[in-house]
C-alpha positions as CSV (number, residue, x, y, z in Angstrom):
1,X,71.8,157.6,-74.4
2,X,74.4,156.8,-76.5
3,X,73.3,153.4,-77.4
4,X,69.8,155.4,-78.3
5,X,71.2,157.9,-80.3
6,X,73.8,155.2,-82.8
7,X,72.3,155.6,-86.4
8,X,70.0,158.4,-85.4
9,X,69.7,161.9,-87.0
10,X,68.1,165.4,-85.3
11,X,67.7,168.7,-86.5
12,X,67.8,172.0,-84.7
13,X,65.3,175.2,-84.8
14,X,68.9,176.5,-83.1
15,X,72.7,175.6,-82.0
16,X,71.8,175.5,-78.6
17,X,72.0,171.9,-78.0
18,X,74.8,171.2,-80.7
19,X,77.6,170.2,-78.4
20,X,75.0,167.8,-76.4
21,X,73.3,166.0,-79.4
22,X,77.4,165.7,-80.9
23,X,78.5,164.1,-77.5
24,X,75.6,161.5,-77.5
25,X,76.6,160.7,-80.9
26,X,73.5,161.8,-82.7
27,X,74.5,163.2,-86.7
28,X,73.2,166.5,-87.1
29,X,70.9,166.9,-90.4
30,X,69.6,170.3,-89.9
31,X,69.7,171.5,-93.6
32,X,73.0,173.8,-94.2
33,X,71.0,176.8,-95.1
34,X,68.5,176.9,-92.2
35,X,71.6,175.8,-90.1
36,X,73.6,179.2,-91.5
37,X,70.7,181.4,-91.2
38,X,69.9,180.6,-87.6
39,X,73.5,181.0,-86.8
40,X,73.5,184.4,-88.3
41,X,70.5,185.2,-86.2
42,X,68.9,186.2,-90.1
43,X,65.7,184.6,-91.5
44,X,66.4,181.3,-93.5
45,X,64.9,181.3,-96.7
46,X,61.8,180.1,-98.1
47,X,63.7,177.8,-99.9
48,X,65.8,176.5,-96.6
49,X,62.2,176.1,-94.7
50,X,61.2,173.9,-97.6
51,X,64.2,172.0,-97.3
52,X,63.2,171.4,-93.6
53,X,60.4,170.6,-93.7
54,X,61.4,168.2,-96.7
55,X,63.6,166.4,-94.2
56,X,61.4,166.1,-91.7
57,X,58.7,164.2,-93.8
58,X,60.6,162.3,-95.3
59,X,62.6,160.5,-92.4
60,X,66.2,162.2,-92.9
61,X,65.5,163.7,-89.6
62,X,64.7,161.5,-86.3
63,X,64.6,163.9,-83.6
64,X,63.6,167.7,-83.7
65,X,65.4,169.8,-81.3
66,X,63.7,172.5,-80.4
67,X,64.4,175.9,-78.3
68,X,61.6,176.7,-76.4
69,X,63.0,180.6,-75.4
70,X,63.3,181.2,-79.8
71,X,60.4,184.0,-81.0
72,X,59.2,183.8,-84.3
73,X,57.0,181.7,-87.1
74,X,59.4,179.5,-88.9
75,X,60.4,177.1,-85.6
76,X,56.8,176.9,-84.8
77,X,55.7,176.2,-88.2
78,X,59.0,173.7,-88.3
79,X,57.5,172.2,-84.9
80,X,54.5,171.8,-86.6
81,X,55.6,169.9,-89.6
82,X,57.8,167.3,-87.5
83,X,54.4,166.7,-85.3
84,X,52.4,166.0,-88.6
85,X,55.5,163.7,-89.6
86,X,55.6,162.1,-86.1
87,X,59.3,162.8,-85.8
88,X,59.5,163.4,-81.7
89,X,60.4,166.7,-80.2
90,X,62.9,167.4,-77.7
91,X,62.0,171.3,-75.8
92,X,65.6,172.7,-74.8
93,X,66.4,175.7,-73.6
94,X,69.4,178.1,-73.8
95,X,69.4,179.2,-70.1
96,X,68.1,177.6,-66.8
97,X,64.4,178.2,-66.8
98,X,63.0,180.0,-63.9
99,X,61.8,177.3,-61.5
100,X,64.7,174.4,-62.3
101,X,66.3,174.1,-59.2
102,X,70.1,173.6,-60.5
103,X,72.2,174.0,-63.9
104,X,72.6,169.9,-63.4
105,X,68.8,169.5,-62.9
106,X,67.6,171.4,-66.2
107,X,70.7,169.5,-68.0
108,X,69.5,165.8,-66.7
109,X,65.9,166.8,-67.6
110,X,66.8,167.6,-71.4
111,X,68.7,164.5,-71.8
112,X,65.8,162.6,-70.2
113,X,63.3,163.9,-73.0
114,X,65.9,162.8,-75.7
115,X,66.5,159.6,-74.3
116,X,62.7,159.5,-74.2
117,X,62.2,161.1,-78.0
118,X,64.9,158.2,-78.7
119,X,62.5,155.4,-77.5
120,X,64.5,155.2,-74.3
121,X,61.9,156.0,-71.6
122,X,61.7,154.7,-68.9
């Protein structure tokens, strides 16, 4: 994945998947003031969800990480936005779903869909 992710940016409706996306070597370019507000667990500004969806059409942003277990408008409408732009979403959660067999198995399935969202599929 590593080879994948060399040159390539994402962005993240949440911190979930920080560590991961770091260790694959992807550069995070989630704009600093959605990035804040989602770490506060506040709503990012009007301003901050221009600014993301900004990114996303205009290619700063190759990959969109998104948390699947998140509530509210602003991921869905930032979803949204990154499948008008064509930028490739990755579903992650923060806990094992209910049905993955092991910690490993839901791990190895969210690095499958970014190495797929990366052009890596197999």
């Amino acid at each position: 994945i590593q080879g994948l992710a060399a040159g390539k940016s994402y962005a993240a409706t949440e911190t979930v998947f920080d560590y991961t996306a770091a260790a694959v070597g992807l550069t995070d370019a989630t704009p600093e003031g959605y990035r804040d507000a989602a770490s506060n667990e506040s709503d990012p500004s009007s301003g901050d969800v221009a600014a993301f969806e900004a990114a996303l059409s205009d290619g700063t942003i190759d990959v969109l990480v998104y948390n699947t277990q998140t509530e509210g408008s602003v991921p869905e409408q930032l979803r949204a936005a990154a499948e008008a732009a064509d930028v490739p979403v990755v579903e992650v959660t923060e806990s094992v779903p209910d049905g993955d067999d092991s910690f490993v198995e839901w791990q190895l399935a969210q690095l499958q869909q970014l190495a797929d969202a990366l052009g890596g599929g197999q």
